[in-house]
BATI-262855 format. One record per residue: residue in three letters; x, y, z of N, C-alpha, C in turn. Coordinates in Angstrom, 2 decimals. Atoms other than C-alpha are relative to their C-alpha. Example, Ala and Ser with C-alpha at 12.3 -4.5 7.8 and 13.67 -1.06 7.14 Angstrom:
2
+------+---------+---------+---------+---------+---------+---------+---------+---------+---------+
! type !     n_X !     n_Y !     n_Z !    ca_X !    ca_Y !    ca_Z !     c_X !     c_Y !     c_Z !
+------+---------+---------+---------+---------+---------+---------+---------+---------+---------+
!  ALA !    0.89 !   -1.19 !    0.00 !   12.30 !   -4.50 !    7.80 !    0.90 !    1.20 !    0.00 !
!  SER !   -0.82 !   -1.19 !   -0.06 !   13.67 !   -1.06 !    7.14 !   -0.77 !    1.09 !    0.73 !
+------+---------+---------+---------+---------+---------+---------+---------+---------+---------+
This chain:
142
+------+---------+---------+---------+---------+---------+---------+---------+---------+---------+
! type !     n_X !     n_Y !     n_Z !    ca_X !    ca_Y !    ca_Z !     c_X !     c_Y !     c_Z !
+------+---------+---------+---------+---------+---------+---------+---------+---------+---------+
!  UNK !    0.70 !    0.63 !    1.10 !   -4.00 !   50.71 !   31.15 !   -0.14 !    0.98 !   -1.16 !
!  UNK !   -0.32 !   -0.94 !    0.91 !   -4.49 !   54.03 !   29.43 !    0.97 !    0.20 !   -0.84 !
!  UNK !   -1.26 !   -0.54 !    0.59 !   -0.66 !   54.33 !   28.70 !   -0.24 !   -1.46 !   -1.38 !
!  UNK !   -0.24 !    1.13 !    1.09 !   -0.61 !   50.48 !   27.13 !   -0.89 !    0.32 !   -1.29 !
!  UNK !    0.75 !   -0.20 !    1.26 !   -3.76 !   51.19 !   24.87 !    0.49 !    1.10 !   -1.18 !
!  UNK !   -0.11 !   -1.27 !    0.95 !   -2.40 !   54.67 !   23.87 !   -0.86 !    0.67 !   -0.01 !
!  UNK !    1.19 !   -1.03 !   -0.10 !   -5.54 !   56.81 !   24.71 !    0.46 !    0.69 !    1.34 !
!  UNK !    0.09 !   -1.30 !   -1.14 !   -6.11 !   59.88 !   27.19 !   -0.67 !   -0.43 !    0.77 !
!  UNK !    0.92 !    0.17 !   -1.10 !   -7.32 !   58.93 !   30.40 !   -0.95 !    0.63 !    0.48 !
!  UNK !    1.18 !   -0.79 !   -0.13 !  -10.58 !   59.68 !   30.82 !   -1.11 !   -1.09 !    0.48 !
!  UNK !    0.76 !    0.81 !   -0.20 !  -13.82 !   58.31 !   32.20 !   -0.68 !   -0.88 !   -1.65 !
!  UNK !    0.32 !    0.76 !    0.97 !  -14.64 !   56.72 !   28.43 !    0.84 !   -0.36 !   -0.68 !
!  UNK !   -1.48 !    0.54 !    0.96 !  -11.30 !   56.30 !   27.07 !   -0.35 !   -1.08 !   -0.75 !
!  UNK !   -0.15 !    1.39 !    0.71 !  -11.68 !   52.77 !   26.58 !   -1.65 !   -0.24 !   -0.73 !
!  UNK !    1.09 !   -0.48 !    0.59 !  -15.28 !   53.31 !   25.31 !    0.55 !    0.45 !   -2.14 !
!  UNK !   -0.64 !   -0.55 !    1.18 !  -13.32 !   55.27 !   22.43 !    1.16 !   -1.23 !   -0.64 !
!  UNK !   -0.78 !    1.03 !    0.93 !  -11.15 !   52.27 !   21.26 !   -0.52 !   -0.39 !   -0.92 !
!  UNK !    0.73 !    0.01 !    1.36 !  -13.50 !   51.32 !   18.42 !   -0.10 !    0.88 !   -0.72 !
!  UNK !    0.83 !   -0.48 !    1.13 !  -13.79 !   54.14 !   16.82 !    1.51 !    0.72 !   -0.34 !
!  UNK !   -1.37 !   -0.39 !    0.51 !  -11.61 !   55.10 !   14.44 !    0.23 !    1.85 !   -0.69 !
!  UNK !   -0.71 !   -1.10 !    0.17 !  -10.00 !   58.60 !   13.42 !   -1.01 !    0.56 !   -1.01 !
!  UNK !    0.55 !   -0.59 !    0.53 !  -11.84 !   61.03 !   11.81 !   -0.43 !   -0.18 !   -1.54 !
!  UNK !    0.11 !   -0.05 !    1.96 !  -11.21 !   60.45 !    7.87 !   -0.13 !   -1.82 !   -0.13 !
!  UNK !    0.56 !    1.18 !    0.22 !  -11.71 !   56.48 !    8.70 !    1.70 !   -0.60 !   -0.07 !
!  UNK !   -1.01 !    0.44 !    0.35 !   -7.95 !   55.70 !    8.52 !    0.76 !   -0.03 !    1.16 !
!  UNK !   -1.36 !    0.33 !   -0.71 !   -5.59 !   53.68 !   10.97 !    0.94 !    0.46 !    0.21 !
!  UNK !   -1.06 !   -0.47 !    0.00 !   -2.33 !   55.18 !   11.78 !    1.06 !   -0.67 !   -0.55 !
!  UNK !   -1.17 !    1.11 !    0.25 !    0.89 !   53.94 !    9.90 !    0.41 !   -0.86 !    1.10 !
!  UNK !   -0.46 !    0.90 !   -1.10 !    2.27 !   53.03 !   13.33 !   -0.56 !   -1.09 !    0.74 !
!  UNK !    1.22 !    0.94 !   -1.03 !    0.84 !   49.63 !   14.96 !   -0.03 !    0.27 !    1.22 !
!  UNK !    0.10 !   -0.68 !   -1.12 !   -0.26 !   50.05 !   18.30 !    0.71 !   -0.95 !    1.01 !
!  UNK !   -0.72 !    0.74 !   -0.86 !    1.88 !   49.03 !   21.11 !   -0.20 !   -1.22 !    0.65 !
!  UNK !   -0.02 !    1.41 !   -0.57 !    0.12 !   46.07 !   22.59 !   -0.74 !   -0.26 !   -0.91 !
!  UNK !    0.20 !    0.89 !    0.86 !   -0.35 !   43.91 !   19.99 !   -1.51 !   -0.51 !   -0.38 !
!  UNK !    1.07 !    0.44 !   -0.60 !   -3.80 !   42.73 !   20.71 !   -0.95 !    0.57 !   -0.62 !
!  UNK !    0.94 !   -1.22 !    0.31 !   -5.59 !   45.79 !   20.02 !    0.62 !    0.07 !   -1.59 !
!  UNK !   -0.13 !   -0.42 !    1.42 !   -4.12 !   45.93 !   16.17 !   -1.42 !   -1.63 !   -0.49 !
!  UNK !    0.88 !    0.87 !    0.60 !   -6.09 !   42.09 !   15.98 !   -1.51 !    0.47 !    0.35 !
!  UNK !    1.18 !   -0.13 !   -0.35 !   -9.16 !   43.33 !   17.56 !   -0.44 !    1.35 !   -1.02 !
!  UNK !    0.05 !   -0.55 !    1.15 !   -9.31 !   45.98 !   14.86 !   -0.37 !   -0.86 !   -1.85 !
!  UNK !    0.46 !    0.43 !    0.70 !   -9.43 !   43.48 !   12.54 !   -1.36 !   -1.18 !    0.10 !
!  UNK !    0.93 !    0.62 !   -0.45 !  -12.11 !   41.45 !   13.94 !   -1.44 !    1.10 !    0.00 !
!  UNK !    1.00 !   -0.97 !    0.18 !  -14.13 !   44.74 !   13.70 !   -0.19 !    0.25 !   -1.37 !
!  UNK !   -0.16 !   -0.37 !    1.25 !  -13.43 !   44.89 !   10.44 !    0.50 !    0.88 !   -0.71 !
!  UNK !    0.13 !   -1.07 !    1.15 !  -11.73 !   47.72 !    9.34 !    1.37 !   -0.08 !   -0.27 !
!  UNK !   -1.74 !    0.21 !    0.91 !   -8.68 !   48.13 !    6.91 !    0.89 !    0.25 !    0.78 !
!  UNK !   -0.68 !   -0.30 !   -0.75 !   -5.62 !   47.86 !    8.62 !    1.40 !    0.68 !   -0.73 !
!  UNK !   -1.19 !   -0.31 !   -0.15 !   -2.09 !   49.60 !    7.90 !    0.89 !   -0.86 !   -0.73 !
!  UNK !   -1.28 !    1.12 !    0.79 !    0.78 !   47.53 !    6.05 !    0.54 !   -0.66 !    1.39 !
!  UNK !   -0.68 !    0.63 !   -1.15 !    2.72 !   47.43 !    9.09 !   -1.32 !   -0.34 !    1.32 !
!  UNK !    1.08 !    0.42 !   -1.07 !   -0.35 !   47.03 !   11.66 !   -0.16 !   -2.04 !   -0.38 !
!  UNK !    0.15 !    1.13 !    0.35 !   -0.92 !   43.67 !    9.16 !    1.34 !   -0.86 !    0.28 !
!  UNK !   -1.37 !    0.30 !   -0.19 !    2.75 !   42.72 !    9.37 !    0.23 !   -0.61 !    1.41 !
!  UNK !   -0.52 !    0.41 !   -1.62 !    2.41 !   42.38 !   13.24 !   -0.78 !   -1.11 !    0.49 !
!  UNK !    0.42 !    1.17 !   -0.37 !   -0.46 !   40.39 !   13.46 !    0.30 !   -1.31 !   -0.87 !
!  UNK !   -0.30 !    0.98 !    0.72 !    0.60 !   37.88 !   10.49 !    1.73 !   -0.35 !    0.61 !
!  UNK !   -1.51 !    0.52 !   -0.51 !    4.05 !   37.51 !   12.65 !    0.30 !   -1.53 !    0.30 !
!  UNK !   -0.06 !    1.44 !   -0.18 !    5.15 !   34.02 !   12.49 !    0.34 !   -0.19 !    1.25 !
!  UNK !   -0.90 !    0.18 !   -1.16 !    7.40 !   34.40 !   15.12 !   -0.54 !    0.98 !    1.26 !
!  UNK !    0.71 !   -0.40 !   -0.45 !    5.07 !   35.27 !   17.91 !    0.33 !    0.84 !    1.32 !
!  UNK !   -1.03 !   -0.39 !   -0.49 !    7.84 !   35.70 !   19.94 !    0.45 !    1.46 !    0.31 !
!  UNK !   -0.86 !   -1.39 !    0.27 !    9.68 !   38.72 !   18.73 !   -1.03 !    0.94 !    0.41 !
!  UNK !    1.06 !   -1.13 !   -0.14 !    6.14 !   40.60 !   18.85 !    0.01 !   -0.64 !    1.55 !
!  UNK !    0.22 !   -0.02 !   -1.27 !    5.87 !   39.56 !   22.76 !    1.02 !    0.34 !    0.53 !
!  UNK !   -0.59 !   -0.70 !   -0.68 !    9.22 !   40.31 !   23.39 !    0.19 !    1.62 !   -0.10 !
!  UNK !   -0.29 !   -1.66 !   -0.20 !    8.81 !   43.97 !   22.06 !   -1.10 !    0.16 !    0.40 !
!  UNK !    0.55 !   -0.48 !   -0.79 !    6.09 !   44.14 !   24.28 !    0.17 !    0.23 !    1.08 !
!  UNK !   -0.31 !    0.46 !   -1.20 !    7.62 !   43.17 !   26.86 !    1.51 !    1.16 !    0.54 !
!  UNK !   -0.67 !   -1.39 !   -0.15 !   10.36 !   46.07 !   26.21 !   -0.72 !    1.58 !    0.41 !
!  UNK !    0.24 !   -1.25 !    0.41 !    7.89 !   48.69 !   26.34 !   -0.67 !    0.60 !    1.66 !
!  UNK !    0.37 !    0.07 !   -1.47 !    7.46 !   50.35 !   29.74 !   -1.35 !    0.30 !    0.43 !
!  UNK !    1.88 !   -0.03 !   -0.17 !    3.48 !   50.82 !   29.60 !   -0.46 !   -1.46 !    0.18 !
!  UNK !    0.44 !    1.03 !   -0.58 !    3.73 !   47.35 !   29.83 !    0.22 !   -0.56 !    1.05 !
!  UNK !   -1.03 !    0.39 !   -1.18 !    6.20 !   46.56 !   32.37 !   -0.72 !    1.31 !    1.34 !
!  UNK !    1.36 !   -0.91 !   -1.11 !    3.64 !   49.78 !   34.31 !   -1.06 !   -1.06 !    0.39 !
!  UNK !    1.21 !    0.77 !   -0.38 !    0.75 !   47.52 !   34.02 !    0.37 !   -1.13 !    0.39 !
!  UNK !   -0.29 !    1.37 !   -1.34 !    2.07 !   44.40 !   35.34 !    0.62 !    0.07 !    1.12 !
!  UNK !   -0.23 !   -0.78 !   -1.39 !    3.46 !   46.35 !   37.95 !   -1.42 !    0.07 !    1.00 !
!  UNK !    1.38 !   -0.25 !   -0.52 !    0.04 !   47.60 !   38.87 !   -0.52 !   -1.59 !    0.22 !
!  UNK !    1.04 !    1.64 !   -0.12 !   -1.44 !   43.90 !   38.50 !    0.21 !   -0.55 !    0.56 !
!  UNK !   -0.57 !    0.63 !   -0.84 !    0.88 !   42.48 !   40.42 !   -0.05 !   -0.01 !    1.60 !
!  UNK !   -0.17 !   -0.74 !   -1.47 !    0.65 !   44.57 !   43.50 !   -1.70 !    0.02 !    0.09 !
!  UNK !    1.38 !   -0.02 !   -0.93 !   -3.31 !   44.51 !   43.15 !   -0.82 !   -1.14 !    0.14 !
!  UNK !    0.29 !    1.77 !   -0.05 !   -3.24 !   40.27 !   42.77 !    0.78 !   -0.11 !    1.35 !
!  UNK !   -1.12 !   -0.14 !   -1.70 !   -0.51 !   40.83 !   46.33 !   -1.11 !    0.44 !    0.84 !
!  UNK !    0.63 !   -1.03 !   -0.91 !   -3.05 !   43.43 !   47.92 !   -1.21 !   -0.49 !   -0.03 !
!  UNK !    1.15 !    0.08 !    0.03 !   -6.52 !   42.30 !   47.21 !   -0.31 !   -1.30 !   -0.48 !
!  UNK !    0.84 !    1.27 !    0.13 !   -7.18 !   38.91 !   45.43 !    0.40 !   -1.17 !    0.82 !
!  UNK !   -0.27 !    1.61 !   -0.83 !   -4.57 !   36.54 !   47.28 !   -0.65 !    0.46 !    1.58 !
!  UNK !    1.05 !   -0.06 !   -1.54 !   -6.31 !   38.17 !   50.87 !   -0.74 !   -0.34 !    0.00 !
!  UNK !    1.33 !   -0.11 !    0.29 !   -9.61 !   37.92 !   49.17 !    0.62 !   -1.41 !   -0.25 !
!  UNK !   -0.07 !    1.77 !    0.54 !   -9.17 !   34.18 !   47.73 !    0.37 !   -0.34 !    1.38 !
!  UNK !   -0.49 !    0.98 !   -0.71 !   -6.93 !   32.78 !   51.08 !    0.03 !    0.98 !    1.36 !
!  UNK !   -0.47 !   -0.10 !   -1.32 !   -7.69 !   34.53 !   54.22 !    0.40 !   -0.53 !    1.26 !
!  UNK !   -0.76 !    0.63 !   -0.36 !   -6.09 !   31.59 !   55.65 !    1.31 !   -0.20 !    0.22 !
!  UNK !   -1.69 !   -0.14 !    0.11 !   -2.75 !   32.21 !   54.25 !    0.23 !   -1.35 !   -0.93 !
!  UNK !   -0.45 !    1.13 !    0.82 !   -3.44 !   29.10 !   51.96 !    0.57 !    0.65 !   -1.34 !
!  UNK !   -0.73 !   -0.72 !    1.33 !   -1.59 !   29.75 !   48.47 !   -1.33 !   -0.31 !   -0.98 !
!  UNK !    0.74 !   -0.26 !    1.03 !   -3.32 !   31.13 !   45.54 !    0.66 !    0.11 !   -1.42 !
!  UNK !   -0.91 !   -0.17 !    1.96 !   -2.40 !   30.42 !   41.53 !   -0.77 !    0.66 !   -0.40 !
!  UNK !    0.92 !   -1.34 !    0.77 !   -3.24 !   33.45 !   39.43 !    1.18 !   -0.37 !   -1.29 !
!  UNK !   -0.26 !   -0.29 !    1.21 !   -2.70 !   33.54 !   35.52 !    1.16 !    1.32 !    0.07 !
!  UNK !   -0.88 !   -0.97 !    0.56 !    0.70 !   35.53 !   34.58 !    0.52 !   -0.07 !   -0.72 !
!  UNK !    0.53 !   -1.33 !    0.48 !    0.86 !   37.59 !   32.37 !   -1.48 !    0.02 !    0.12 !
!  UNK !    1.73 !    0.19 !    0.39 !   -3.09 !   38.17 !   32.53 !   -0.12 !    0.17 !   -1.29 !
!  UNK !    0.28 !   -0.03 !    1.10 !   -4.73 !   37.60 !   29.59 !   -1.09 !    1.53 !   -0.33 !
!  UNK !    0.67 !   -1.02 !    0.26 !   -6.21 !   40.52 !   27.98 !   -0.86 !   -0.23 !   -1.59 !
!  UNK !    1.01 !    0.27 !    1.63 !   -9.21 !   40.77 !   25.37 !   -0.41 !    1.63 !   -0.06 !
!  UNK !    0.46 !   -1.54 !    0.89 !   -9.90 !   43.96 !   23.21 !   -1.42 !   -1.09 !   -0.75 !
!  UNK !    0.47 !    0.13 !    0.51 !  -13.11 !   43.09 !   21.82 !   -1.36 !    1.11 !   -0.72 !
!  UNK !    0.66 !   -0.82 !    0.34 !  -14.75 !   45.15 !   19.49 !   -1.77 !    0.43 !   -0.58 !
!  UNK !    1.26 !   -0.25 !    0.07 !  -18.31 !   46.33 !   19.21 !   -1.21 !   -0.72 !   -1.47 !
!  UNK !    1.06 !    0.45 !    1.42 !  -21.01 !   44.33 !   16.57 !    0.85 !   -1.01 !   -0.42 !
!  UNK !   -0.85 !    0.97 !    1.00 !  -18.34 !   41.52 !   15.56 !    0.15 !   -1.10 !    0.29 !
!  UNK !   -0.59 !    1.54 !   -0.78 !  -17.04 !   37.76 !   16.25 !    0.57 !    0.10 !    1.36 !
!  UNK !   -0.56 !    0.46 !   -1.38 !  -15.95 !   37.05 !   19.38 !    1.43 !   -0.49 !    0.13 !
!  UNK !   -1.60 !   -0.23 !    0.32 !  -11.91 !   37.24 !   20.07 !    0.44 !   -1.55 !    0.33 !
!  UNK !   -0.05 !    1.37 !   -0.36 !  -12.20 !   33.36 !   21.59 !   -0.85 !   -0.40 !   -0.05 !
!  UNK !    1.26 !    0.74 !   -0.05 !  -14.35 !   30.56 !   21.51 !   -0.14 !   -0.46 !    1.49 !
!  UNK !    0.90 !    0.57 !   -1.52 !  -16.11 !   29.04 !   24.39 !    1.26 !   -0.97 !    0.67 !
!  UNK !   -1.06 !    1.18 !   -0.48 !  -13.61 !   27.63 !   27.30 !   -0.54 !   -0.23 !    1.47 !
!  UNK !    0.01 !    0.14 !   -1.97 !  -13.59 !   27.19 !   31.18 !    1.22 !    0.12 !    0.58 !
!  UNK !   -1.09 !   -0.46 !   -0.86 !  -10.75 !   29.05 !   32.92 !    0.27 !   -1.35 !    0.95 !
!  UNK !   -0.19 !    1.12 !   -1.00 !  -10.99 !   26.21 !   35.42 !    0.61 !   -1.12 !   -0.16 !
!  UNK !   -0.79 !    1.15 !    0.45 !   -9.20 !   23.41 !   33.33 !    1.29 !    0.44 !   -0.24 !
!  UNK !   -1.46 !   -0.90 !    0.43 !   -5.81 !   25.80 !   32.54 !    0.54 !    0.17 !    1.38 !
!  UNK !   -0.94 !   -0.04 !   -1.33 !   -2.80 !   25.65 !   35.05 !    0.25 !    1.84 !   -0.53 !
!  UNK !   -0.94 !   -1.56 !    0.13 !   -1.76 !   29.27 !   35.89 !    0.92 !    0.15 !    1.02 !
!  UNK !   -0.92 !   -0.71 !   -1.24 !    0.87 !   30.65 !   37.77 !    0.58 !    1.17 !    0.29 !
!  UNK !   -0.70 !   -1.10 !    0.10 !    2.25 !   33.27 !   39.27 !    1.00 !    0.27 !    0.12 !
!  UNK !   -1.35 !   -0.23 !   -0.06 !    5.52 !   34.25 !   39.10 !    0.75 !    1.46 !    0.12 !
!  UNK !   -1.03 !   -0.77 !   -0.22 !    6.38 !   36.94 !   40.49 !    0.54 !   -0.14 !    1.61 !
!  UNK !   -0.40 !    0.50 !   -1.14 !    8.67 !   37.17 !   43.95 !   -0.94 !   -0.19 !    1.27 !
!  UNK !    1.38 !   -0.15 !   -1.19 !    5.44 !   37.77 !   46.79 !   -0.43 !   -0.86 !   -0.09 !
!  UNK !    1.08 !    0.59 !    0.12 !    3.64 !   35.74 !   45.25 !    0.03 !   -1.97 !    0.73 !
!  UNK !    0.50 !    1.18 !   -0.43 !    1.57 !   32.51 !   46.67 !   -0.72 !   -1.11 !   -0.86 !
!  UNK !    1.01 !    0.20 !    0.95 !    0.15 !   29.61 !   44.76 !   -0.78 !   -1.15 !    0.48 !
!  UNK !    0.75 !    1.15 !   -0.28 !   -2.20 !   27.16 !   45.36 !   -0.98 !   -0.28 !   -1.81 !
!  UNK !   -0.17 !    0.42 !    0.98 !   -4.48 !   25.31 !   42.99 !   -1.92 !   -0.45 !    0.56 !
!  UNK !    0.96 !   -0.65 !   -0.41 !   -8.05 !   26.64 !   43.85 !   -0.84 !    1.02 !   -0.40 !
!  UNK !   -0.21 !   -1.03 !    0.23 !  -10.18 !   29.06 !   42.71 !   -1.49 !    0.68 !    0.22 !
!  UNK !    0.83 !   -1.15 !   -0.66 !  -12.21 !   31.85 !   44.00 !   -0.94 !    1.14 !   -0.64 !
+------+---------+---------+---------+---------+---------+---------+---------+---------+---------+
């Protein structure tokens, strides 16, 4: 998770995602998962040319498939995968009944004092699935 955000692993790392760089200024470069450049602006603070560029992408596409190139991401759904295999489908079906889990997981950056990154829903009405090879699904949830 460290690698995707781009911070130093540490016990507050992610603590430190709000706050911004010493002189108050963004980096030219946007940050690799996408997500975290909108939750920057939801905090409010000036963003970058190209940081703006990524979230105003029409084509929502192109920005998910160069996420989807970048191997901090293709790490973490590694990891997610193997700890939705190892721990939630045991934990949800110690039966051996099948379990549907959301893939890709959804991820929220939300930043400190501001709007809220979604409005009000209920996970429980949305089909998910999983798709990777291990995996089990049912249509249930725990």
């Amino acid at each position: 998770m460290a690698a995707l955000l781009e911070v130093v692993p540490s016990d507050d790392a992610l603590s430190a995602l709000h706050v911004l760089p010493a002189d108050g200024v963004l980096p030219e470069t946007p940050p690799l998962f996408y997500k975290l450049a909108r939750s920057h602006v939801d905090a409010g603070h000036k963003l970058p040319k190209r940081w703006r560029r990524q979230i105003a992408a029409r084509d929502r596409t192109k920005v998910i498939r160069k996420l989807y190139a970048q191997p901090e991401w293709l790490v973490f759904l590694a990891a997610f995968e193997e700890f939705v295999s190892r721990v939630i489908i045991p934990m949800c079906s110690p039966s051996g009944e099948e379990v549907m889990v959301q893939h890709p997981p959804t991820l929220r950056i939300i930043m400190p004092g501001r709007k809220p990154s979604i409005t009000m829903h209920v996970d429980s009405v949305r089909t998910y699935v999983l798709t990777f090879k291990d995996s089990r699904s049912e249509r249930h949830w725990c």
